[in-house]
C-alpha positions as CSV (number, residue, x, y, z in Angstrom):
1,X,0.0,0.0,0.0
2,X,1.5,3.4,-0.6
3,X,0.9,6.4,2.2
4,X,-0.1,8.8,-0.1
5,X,2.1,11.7,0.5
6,X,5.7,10.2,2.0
7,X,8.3,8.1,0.0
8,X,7.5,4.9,1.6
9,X,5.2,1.6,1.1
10,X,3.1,0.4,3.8
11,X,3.3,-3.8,3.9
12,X,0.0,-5.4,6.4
13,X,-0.1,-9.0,7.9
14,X,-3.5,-10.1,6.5
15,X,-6.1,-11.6,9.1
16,X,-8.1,-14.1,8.9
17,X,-8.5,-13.7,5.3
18,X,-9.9,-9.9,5.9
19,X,-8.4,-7.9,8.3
20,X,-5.2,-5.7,8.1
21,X,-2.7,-5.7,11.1
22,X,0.4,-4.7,11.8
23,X,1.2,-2.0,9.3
24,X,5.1,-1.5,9.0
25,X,7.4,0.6,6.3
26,X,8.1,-2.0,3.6
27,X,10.4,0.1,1.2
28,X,11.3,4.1,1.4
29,X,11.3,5.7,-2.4
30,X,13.8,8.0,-3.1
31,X,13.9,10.4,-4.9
32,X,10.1,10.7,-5.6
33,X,7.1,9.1,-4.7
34,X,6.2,5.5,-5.2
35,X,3.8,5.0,-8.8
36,X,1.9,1.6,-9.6
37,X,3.7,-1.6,-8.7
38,X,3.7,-5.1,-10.2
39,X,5.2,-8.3,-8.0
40,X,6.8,-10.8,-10.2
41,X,7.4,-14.6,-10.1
42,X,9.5,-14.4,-7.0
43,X,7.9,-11.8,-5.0
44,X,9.9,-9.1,-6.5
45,X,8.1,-5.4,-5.8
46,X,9.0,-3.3,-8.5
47,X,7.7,0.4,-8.5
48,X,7.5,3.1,-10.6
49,X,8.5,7.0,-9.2
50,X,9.5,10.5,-10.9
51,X,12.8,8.9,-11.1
52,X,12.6,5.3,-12.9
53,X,11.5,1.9,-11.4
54,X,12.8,0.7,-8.0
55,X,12.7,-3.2,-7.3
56,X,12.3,-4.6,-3.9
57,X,13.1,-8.0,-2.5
58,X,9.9,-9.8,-0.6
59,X,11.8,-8.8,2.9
60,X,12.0,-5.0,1.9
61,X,15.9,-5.0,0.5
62,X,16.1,-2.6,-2.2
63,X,17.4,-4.6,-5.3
64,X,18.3,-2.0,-8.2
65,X,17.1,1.4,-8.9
66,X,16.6,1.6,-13.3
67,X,16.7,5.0,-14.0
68,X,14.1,6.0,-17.0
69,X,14.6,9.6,-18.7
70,X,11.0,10.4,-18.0
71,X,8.6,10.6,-15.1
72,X,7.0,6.7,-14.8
73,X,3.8,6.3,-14.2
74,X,2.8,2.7,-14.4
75,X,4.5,-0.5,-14.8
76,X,3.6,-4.6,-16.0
77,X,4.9,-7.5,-17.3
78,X,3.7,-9.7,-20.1
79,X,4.0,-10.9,-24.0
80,X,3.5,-14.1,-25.5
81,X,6.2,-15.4,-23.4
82,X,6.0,-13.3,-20.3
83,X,9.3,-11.9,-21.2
84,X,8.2,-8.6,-21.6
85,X,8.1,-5.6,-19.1
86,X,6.4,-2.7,-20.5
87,X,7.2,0.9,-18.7
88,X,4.7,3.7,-19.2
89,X,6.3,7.4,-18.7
90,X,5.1,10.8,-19.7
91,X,5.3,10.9,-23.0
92,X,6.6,7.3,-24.1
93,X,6.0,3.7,-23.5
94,X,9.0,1.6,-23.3
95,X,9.1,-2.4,-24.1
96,X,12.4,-4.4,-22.6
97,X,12.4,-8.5,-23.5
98,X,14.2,-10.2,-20.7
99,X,15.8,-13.2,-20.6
100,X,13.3,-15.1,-18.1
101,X,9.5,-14.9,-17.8
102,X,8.3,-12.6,-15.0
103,X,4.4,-13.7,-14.9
């Protein structure tokens, strides 16, 4: 969950199936403000800010920062392989093909 307003995301313990508990700082974005998100095959968070796309391990360990030339907006993943990790900024929409399927 992102706290609208700070450079963090918010991870819950889900309860019961329903109930949110014990909210905690899962990643801190910097610079910027986390975007959308997308979790991959192995629980990678990536995120989208002002400043490119930040990916997080599941236990909050920042993996890589990819810097993009242009505010991002939104993020996903897919293509006939699942290979394919699409990147929407302000005024373009970048495609990379990787080497290993991320849905």
């Amino acid at each position: 969950m992102r706290d609208d307003g700070h450079h963090h995301i918010v991870a819950f313990d889900v309860v019961a199936g329903r109930v949110l508990a014990n909210p905690r700082v899962f990643a801190v974005i910097e610079p910027g403000l986390p975007d959308g998100f997308r979790v991959d095959r192995r629980g990678w968070l990536f995120t989208s800010s002002a400043s490119g796309v930040h990916v997080f391990h599941p236990d909050g360990a920042r993996l890589a920062h990819i810097p993009v030339p242009e505010k991002v907006g939104n993020l996903d993943f897919g293509g006939a392989e699942g290979n394919a990790w699409f990147i929407a900024a302000s005024t373009s929409l970048y495609r990379l093909r990787l080497g290993q399927r991320l849905t």
